[in-house]
C-alpha positions in Angstrom: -215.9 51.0 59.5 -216.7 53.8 57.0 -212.4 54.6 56.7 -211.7 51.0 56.3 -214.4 51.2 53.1 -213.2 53.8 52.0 -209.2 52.7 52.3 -210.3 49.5 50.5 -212.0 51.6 47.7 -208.6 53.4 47.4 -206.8 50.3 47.1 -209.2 48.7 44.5 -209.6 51.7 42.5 -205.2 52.0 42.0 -205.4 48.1 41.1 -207.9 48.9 38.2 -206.0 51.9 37.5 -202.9 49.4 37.0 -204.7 47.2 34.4 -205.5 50.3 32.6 -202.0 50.8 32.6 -201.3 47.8 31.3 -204.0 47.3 28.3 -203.0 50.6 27.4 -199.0 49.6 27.2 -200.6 46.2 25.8 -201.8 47.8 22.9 -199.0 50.7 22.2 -196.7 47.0 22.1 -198.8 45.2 19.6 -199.2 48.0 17.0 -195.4 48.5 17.5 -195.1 44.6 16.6 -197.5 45.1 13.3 -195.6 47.7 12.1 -192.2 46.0 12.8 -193.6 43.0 10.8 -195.2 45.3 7.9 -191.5 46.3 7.7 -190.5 43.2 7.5 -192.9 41.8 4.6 -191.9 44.8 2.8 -188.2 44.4 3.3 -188.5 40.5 2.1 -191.2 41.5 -0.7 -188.4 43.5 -2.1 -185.4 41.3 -1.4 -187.4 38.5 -3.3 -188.3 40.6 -6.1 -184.3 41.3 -6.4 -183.7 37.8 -7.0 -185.2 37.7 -10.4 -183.5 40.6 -11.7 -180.1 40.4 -13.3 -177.3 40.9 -10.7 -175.6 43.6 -12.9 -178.7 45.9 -12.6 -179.8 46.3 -9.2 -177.7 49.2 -8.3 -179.8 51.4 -11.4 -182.9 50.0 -10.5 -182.9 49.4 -6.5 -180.8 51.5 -4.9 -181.8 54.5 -3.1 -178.6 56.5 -3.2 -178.3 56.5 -6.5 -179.3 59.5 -8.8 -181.1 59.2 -10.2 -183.0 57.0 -7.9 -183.6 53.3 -9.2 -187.3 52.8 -10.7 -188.4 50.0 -8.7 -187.3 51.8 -5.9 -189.5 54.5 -6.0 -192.4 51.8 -6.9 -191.5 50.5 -3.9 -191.5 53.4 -1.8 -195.0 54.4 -2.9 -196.5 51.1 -1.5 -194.6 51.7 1.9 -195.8 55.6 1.8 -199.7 54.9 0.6 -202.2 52.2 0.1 -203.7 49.3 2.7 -200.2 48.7 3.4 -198.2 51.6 4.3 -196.1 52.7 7.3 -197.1 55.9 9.0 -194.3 58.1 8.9 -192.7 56.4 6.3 -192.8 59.5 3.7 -191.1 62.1 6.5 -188.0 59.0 7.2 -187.6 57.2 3.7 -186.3 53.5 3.5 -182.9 53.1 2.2 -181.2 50.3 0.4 -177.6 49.7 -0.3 -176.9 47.9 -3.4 -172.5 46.6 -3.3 -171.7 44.4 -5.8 -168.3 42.5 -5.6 -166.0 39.6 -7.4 -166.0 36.6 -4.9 -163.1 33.9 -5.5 -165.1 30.3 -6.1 -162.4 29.0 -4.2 -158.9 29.8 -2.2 -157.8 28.7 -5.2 -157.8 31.4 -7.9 -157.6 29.5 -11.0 -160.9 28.5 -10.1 -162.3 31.6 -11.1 -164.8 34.2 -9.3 -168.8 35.2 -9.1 -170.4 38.5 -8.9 -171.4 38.8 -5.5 -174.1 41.3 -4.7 -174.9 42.4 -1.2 -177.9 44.1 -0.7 -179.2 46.0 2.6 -182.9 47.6 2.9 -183.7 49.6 6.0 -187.1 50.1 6.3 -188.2 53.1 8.7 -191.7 54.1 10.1 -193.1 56.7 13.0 -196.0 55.7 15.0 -198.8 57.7 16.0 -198.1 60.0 18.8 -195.0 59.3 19.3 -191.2 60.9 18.8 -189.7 57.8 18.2 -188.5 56.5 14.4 -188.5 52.4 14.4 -186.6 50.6 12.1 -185.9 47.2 10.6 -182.9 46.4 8.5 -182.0 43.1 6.8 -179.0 42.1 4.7 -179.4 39.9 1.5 -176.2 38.2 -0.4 -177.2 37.6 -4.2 -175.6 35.8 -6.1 -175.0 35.6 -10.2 -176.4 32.7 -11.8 -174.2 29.8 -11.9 -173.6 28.5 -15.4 
């Protein structure tokens, strides 16, 4: 009787073990998902923000591989790097975004004419806690000149 209590104390003790287990992956999954949605906001914060800026100045003012680097970029990177709303890890593994702009044909027919076409790309990167791992969001944004 006494080894049956204690084989059913073995078997109930590596059950709670298991929840532990779980809660603990649980909560590693849902601070992963924060951040991955932080990233996000930010990413679409400075997409938006790009929409109201005149399409033949986003490379000098957004663009991270650009020197020097754009201004609102590096207002930008100081919200992801400090404050209420920053990324840990975000200093050491900088966000990048790629500003292309290009002449898109209105038409297949050329006489038509052609619009600046501006594709931007913002990766936004982060490193949680105790981990080795570098996450990452990217999003790609097609802006457009104004029509007239």
């Amino acid at each position: 009787m006494l080894v049956e209590a204690l084989v059913a104390i073995l078997v109930f003790s590596l059950g709670i073990l298991g929840v532990v287990g779980m809660q603990a992956r649980s909560v590693q999954m849902m601070s992963d998902a924060t951040f991955r949605a932080q990233a996000a906001q930010h990413a679409s914060e400075l997409i938006a923000e790009m929409w109201t800026v005149d399409p033949s100045r986003l490379a000098a003012l957004y663009s991270s591989g650009t020197s020097p680097v754009g201004d609102r970029y590096t207002q930008w990177l100081a919200q992801i790097t400090s404050g209420s709303r920053s990324l840990p890890g975000a200093s050491a593994n900088p966000p990048t975004v790629t500003v292309v702009t290009a002449q898109t044909a209105y038409s297949t027919d050329i006489s038509f004419g052609s619009q600046t076409a501006t594709t931007v790309t913002v990766t936004v990167r982060w490193k949680p806690p105790g981990t080795d791992t570098v996450g990452s969001y990217t999003t790609t944004a097609m802006i457009l000149e104004p029509q007239s």
